[in-house]
C-alpha positions as CSV (number, residue, x, y, z in Angstrom):
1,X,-20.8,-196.7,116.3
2,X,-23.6,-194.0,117.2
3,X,-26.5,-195.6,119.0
4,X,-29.7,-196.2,116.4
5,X,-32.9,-195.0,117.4
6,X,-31.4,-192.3,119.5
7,X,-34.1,-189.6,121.2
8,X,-33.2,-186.3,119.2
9,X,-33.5,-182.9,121.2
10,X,-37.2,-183.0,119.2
11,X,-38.2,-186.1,120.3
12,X,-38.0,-185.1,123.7
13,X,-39.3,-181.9,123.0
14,X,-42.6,-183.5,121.3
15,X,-42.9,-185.6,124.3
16,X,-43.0,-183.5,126.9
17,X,-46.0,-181.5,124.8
18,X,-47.7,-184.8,125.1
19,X,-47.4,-185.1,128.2
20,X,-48.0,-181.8,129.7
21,X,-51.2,-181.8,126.2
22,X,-53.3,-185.2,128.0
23,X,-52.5,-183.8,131.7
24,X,-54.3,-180.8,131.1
25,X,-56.6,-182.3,128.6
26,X,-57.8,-185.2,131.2
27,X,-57.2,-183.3,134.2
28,X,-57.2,-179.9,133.5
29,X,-57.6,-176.8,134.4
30,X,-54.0,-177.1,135.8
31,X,-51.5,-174.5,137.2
32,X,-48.1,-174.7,135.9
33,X,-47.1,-175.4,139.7
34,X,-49.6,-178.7,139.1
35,X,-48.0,-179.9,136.0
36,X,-45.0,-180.1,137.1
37,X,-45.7,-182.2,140.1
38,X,-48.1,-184.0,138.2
39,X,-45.9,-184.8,135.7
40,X,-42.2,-184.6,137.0
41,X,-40.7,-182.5,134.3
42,X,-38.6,-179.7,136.0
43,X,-40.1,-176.1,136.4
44,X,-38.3,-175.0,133.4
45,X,-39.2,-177.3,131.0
46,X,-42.9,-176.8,131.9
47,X,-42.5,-173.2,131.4
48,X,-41.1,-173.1,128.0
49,X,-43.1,-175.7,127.0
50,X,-46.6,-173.9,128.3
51,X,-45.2,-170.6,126.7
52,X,-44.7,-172.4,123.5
53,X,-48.6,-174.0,123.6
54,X,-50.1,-171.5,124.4
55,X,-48.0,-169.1,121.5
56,X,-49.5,-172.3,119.0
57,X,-52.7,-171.6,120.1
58,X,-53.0,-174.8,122.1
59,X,-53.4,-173.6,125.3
60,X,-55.6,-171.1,126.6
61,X,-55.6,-169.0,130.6
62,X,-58.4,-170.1,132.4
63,X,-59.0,-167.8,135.3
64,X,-56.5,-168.1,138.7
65,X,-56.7,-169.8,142.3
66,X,-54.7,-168.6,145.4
67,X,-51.3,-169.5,146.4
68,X,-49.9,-169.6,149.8
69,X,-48.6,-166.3,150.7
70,X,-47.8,-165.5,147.0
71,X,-49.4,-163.7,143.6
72,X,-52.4,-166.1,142.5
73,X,-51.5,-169.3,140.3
74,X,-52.7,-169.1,136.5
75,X,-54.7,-171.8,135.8
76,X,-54.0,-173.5,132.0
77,X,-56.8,-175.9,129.8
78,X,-56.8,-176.9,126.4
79,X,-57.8,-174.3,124.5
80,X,-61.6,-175.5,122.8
81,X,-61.3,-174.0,119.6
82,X,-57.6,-174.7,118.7
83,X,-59.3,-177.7,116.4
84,X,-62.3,-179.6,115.7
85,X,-62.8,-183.5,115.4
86,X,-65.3,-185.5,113.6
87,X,-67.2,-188.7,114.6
88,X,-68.7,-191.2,112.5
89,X,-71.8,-194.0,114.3
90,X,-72.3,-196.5,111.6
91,X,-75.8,-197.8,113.7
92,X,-78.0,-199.9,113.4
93,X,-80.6,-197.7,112.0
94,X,-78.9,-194.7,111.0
95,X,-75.7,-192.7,110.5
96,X,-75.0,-190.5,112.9
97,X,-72.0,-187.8,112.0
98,X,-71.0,-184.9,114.4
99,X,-69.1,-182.6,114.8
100,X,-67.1,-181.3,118.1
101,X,-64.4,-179.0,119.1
102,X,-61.5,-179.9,121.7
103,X,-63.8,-180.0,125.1
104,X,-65.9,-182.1,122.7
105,X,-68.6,-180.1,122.7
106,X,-71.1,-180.4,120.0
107,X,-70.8,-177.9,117.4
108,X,-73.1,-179.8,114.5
109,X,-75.1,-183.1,113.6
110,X,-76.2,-184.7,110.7
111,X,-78.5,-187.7,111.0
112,X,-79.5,-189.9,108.1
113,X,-81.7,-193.4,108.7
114,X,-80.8,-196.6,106.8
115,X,-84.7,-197.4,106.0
116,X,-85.0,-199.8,103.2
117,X,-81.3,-199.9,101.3
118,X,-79.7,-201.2,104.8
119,X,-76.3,-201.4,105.1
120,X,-75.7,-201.5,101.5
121,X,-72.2,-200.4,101.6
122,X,-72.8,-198.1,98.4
123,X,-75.8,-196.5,100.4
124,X,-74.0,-196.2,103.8
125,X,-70.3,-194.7,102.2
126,X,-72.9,-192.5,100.5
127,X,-74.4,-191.4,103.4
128,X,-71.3,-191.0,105.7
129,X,-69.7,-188.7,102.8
130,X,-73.1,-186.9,102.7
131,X,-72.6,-186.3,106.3
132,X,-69.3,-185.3,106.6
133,X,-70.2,-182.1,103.7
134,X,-73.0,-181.4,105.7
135,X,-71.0,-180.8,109.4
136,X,-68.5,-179.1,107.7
137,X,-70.5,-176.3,106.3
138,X,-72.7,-175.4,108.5
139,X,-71.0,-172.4,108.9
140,X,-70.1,-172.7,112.6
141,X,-66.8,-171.1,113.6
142,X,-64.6,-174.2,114.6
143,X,-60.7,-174.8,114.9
144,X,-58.8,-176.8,111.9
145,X,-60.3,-180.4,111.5
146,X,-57.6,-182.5,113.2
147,X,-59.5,-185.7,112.3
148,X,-62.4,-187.8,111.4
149,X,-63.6,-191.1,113.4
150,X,-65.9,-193.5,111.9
151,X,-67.4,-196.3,114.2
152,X,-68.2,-199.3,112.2
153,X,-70.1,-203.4,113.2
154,X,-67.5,-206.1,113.1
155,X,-63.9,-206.2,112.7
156,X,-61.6,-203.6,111.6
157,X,-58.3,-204.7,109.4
158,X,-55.2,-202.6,107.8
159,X,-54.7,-204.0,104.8
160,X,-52.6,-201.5,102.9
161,X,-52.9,-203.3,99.4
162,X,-56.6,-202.5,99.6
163,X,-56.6,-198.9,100.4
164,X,-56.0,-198.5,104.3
165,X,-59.2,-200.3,106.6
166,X,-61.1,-203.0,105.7
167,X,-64.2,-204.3,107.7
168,X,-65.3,-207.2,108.3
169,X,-69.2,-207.1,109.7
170,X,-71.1,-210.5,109.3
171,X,-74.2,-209.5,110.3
172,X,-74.2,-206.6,108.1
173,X,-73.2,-208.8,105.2
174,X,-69.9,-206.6,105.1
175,X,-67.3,-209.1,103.5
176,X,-63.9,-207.4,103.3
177,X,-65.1,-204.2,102.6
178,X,-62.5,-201.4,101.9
179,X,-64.2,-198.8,103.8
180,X,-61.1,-196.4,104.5
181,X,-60.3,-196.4,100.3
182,X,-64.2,-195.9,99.4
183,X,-65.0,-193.4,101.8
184,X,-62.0,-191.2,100.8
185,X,-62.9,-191.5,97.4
186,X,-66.9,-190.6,97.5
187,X,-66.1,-187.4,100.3
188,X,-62.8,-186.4,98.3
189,X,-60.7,-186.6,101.5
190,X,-57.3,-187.5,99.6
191,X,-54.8,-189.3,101.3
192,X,-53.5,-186.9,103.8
193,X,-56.5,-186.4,105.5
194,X,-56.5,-187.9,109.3
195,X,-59.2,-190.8,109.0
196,X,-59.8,-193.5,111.9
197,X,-61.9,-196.6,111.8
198,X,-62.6,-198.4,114.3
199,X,-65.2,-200.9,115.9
200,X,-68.3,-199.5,117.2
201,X,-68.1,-201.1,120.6
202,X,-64.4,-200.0,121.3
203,X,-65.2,-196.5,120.3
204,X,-68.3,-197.0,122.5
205,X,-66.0,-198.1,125.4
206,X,-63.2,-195.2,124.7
207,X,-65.9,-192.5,125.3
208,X,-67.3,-194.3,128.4
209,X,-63.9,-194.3,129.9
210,X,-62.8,-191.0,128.8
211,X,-66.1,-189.3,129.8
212,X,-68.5,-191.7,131.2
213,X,-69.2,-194.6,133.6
214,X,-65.6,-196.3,133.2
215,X,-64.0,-193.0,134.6
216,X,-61.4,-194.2,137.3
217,X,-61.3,-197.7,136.4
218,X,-58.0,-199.3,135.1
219,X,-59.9,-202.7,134.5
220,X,-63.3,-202.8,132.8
221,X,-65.8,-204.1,130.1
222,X,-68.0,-201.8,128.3
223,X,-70.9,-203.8,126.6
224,X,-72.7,-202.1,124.0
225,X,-76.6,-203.5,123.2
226,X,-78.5,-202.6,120.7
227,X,-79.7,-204.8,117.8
228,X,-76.7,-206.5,118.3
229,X,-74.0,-207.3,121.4
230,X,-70.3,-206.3,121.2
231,X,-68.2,-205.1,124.2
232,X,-65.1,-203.0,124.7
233,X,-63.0,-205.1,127.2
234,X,-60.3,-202.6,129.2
235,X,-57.2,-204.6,131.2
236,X,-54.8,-201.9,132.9
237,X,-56.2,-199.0,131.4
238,X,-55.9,-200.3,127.6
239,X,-58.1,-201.6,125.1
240,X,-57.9,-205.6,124.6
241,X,-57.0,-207.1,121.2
242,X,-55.8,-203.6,119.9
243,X,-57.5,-201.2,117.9
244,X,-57.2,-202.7,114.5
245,X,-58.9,-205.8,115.4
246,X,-62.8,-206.2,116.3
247,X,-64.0,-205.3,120.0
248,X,-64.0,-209.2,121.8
249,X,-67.2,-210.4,119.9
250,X,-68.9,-211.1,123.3
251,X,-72.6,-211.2,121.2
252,X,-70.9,-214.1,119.5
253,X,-69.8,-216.2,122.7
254,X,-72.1,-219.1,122.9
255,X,-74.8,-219.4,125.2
256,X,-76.9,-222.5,124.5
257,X,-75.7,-225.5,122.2
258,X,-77.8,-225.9,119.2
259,X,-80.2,-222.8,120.5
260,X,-81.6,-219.7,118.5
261,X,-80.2,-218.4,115.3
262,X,-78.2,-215.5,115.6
263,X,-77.6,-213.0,113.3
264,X,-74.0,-214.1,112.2
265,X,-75.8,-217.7,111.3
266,X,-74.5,-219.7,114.0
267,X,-77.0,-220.5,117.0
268,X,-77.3,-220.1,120.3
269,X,-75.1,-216.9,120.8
270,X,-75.9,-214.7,123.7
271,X,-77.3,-211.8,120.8
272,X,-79.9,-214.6,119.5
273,X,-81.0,-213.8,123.5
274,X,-80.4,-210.3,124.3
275,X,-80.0,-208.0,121.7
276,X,-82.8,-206.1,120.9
277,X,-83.6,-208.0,118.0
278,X,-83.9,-211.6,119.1
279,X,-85.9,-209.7,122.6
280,X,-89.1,-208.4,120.5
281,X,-88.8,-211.3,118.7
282,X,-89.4,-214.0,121.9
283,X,-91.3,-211.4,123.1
284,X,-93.3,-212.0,119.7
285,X,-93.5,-215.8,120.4
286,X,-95.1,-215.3,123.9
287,X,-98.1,-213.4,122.5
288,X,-96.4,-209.5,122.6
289,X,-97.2,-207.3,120.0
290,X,-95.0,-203.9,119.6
291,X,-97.5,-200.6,117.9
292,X,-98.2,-200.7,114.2
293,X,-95.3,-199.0,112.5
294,X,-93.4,-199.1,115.3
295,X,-89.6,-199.1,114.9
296,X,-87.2,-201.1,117.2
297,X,-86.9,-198.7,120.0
298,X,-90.1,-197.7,120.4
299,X,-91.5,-201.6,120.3
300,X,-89.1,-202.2,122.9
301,X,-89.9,-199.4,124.7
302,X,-93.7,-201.1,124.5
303,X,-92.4,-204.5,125.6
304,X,-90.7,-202.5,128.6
305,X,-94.7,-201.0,129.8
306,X,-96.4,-203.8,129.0
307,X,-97.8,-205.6,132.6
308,X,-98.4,-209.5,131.8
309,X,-97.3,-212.3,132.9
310,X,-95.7,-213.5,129.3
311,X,-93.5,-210.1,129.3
312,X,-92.6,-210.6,132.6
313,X,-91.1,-213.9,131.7
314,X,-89.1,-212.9,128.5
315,X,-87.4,-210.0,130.6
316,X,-86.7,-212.6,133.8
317,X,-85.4,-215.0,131.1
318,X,-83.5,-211.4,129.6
319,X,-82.1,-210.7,132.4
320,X,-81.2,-214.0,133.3
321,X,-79.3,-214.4,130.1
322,X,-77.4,-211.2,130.1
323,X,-76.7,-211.6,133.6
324,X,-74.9,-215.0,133.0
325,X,-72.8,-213.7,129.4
326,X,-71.5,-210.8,131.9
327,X,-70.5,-213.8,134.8
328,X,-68.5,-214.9,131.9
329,X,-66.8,-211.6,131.4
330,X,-66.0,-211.6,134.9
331,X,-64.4,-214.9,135.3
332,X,-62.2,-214.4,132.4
333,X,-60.9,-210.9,132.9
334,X,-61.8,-210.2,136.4
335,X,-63.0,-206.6,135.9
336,X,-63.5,-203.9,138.9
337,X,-66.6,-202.2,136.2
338,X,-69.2,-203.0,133.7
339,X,-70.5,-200.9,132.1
340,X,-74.1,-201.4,130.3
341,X,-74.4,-198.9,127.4
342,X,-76.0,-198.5,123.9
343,X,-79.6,-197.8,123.6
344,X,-81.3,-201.3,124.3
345,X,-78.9,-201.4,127.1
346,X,-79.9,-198.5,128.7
347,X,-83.5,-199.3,128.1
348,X,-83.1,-203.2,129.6
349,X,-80.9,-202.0,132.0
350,X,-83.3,-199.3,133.9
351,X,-85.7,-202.1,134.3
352,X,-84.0,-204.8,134.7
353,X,-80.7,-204.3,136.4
354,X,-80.9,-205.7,139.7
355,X,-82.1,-208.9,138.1
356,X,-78.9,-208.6,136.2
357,X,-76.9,-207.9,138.7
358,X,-78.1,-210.6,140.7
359,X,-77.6,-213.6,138.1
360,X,-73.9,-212.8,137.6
361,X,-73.6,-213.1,140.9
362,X,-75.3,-216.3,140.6
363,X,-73.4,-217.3,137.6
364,X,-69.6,-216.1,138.2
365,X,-67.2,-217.1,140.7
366,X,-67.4,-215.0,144.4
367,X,-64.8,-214.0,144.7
368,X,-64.1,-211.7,141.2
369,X,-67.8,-211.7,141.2
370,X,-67.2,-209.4,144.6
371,X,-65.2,-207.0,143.4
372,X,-67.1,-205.9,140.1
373,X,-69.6,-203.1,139.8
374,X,-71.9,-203.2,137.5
375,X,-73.8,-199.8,136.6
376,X,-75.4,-198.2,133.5
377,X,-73.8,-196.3,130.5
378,X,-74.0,-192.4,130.9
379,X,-73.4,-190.5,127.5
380,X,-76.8,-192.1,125.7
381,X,-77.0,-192.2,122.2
382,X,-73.6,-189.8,121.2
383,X,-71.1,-192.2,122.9
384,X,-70.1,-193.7,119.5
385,X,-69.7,-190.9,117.8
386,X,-67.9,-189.2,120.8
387,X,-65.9,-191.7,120.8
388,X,-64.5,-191.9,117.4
389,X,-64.0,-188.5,117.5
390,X,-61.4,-189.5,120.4
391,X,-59.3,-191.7,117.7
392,X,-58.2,-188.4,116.1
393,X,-58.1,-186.7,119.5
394,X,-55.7,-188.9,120.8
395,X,-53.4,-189.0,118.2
396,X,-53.5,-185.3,118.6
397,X,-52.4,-185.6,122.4
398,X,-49.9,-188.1,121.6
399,X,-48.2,-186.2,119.2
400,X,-47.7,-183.1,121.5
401,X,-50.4,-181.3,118.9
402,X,-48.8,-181.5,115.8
403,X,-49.5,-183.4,112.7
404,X,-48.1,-187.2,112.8
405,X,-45.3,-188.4,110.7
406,X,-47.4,-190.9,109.0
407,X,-51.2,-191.1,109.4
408,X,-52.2,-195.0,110.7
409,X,-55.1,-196.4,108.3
410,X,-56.2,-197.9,111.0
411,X,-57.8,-196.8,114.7
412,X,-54.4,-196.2,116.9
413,X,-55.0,-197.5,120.4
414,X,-55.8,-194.4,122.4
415,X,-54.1,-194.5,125.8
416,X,-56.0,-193.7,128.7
417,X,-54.3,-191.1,131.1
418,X,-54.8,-190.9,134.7
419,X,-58.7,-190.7,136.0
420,X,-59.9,-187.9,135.9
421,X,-62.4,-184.9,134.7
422,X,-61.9,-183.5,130.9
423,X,-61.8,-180.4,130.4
424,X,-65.2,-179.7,129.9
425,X,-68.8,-181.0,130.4
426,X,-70.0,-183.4,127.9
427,X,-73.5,-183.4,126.5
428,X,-76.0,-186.5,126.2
C-alpha cells in the first residue's frame, strides 16, 4: 500500500526555496558557494534553485567578493521590490498602518488617533480600512502585496464559524470581536486576500528578534509597555503559547493581593503599577501634575524631568515593581535576554534601568538571574507594525515564495532562522 503523506518531487522542490529564501533573507547577501555550506543542499540543487529565484524575480545580484585563486563569487539577497507587506499597530492612542517592501523598508504611513470614539470597534475597523486605501495608493512603485499584519490588545482566536480571528481585548472592552470578518468586509479584501492577526506584544517581540535587541538569542522575553503590559516570551527560538493565542498576559500576573485596580478589573496586577497609565496616575496622588492638555507621552515625559522628592519615589517604587514582574519572568523561563520595548518602556527604561536591573537581581533566583541581560528595545515606535508585517513575510519564506495552499485566519507562528543580519537596514 503506497505510503500516505509521501514528499512529492514539489514538496521538496518548495522546500529547498525555503530554505535557500530565509538564508539569504536573514543572512544574506550570500554566495551560492555560502548557501550551500550554510545550508547542506548539494551544489546542484542550489544552482537550479537560485537560477529559478532569481528567473521569478525573487532574487536579485548584489555585487561580488574574491575567491581564492578563482573568478570572484556573486553575491545573492532577496530582491526588495519582488513584493510589499503591510502592517497594522492597533495602539493605544492611534492606528498606525505602513507600508514596506521585502528589506522592510518603509515605503508609506498612515496614522490616525483614536481621540474621543476609543476603541470602538466600528471606529477602529473603520480606521484600519481607511488606512490600508491610503498606503496602497500613494502611488509609490512597490512589488505585489504578499500580505497584511494587523497587531491587535488581548487575545487572538480562529474561530472559523465567525469569519476567521476573533479578539479577545478586556481592557479595550473587545468581547469576541470578529475582527478578521469585519475588517475584510469594510476594506473589501475578499477572502483570498493574505490577512494575519496577531497580538500586539508577539508581533512587538517578532520584530525585536528579527531586527532588534533579541537578535542572537534563542531564549528571550520581549516586554512591551505602554498604557498597558504584555510580553512576547521566546523558548528555543519560538514564540510561547503559539500565535493564535494571546502574548503570556504578564501585565495581568499579580503583584499585590487586594492592591490597585487594573484595567482588566481585577487588582493588584503588575499594569495597575507600571504601565503608563497607573504611573501618572500615582504619580498624580503624590502631588505630580503632567501640562495642561498634555497627552500620555508627553505627561510622562514631564513626570520623567520633574526633580522632587515625591517623583523620585514613584519611579524608585516603578522601578522596583517592574524590576520584581521581570525576576518572575526569569525564574519561570530562565531567559539569556529581556528586552524592554514599547514607548513607556523606552521612556522608563532610559531612566530607570539600572534600578531595574538591580531589583531583579534582588528579586529572582542567582543563578538564572546571572545569566540574563536585560537591555532596552531598539526599533521605537514602528516595531509593531514591522512586526506584523513579518506574519505575511514569513509565510512568504516558508512557502519558498509562492502563494500558500490555504491562507491561515489566524497569525502562523513565524520561525526564527539562525541569528543574524537581514538584508537590509531597518528604520526607527
Amino acid at each position: 500500500m503506497p505510503e500516505r503523506h509521501r514528499r512529492t518531487v514539489r514538496d521538496l522542490r518548495r522546500g529547498n526555496r525555503a530554505r535557500l529564501l530565509r538564508r539569504l533573507y536573514l543572512e544574506g547577501p550570500l554566495s551560492r558557494q555560502e548557501l550551500a555550506a550554510r545550508t547542506g543542499l548539494s551544489s546542484a540543487s542550489i544552482s537550479n534553485v537560485t537560477s529559478e529565484l532569481l528567473a521569478d524575480g525573487l532574487l536579485e545580484e548584489a555585487g561580488s567578493v574574491d575567491s581564492d585563486g578563482g573568478r570572484p563569487r556573486i553575491l545573492l539577497r532577496v530582491a526588495p521590490g519582488a513584493g510589499s507587506l503591510i502592517g497594522v499597530d492597533v495602539g493605544e492612542t492611534r492606528i498606525r498602518v505602513e507600508l514596506f517592501d521585502l528589506s522592510m523598508a518603509e515605503l508609506a504611513r498612515c496614522e490616525h488617533p483614536l481621540k474621543d470614539d476609543g476603541h470602538n470597534v466600528t471606529h477602529v475597523v473603520r480606521l484600519i480600512a481607511d488606512g490600508l486605501k491610503a498606503v496602497s495608493r500613494t502611488g509609490v512603485p512597490h512589488g505585489p502585496l504578499l500580505g497584511i499584519g494587523v497587531g491587535v490588545p488581548g487575545i487572538v482566536e480562529d474561530d472559523p464559524a465567525r469569519g476567521g480571528a476573533v479578539v479577545h481585548g478586556q481592557t479595550v472592552d473587545w468581547d469576541a470581536v470578529p475582527l478578521e470578518e469585519l475588517l475584510r468586509e469594510a476594506a473589501q479584501l475578499g477572502d483570498a486576500a493574505p490577512l494575519f492577526v496577531s497580538n500586539g506584544a508577539k508581533t512587538l517581540g517578532q520584530a525585536e528578534m528579527w531586527f532588534g535587541a533579541g537578535r542572537g538569542a534563542r531564549d528571550a522575553v520581549i516586554a512591551l509597555i505602554g498604557s498597558g503590559v504584555g510580553a512576547s516570551v521566546i523558548t528555543d527560538g519560538s514564540a510561547y503559547g503559539g500565535a493564535a493565542h494571546g502574548a503570556g498576559e504578564w501585565g495581568h500576573t499579580t503583584m499585590q493581593l487586594r492592591g490597585r485596580r487594573c484595567r482588566c478589573g481585577a487588582r493588584g496586577c503588575l499594569e495597575a503599577y507600571v504601565g503608563a497609565e497607573a504611573v501618572l496616575e500615582r504619580w498624580r496622588e503624590a502631588g505630580g501634575a503632567a501640562p495642561s492638555g498634555a497627552d500620555e507621552e508627553s505627561a510622562l515625559a514631564a513626570l520623567l524631568a520633574a526633580d522632587d522628592p515625591a517623583t523620585a519615589e514613584v519611579l524608585a517604587e516603578t522601578a522596583e515593581y517592574l524590576g520584581a514582574g521581570i525576576a518572575d519572568l526569569v525564574n519561570l523561563f530562565n531567559p539569556e535576554r529581556i528586552v524592554l520595548a514599547g514607548w513607556a518602556g523606552l521612556l522608563l527604561g532610559t531612566r530607570l534601568l539600572p534600578a531595574v536591573r538591580e531589583a531583579t537581581a534582588a528579586y529572582a533566583l542567582r543563578y538564572p538571574a546571572a545569566r540574563a541581560t536585560i537591555e532596552l528595545g531598539r526599533l521605537g515606535a514602528d516595531a509593531v507594525t514591522v512586526g506584523a508585517a513579518t506574519l505575511p513575510l514569513s509565510r512568504f519564506l516558508d512557502t519558498g515564495g509562492t502563494a500558500p495552499a490555504h491562507v491561515p485566519r489566524t497569525a502562523p507562528a513565524p520561525r526564527r532562522g539562525p541569528a543574524a543580519q537581514p538584508t537590509a537596514g531597518l528604520g526607527t
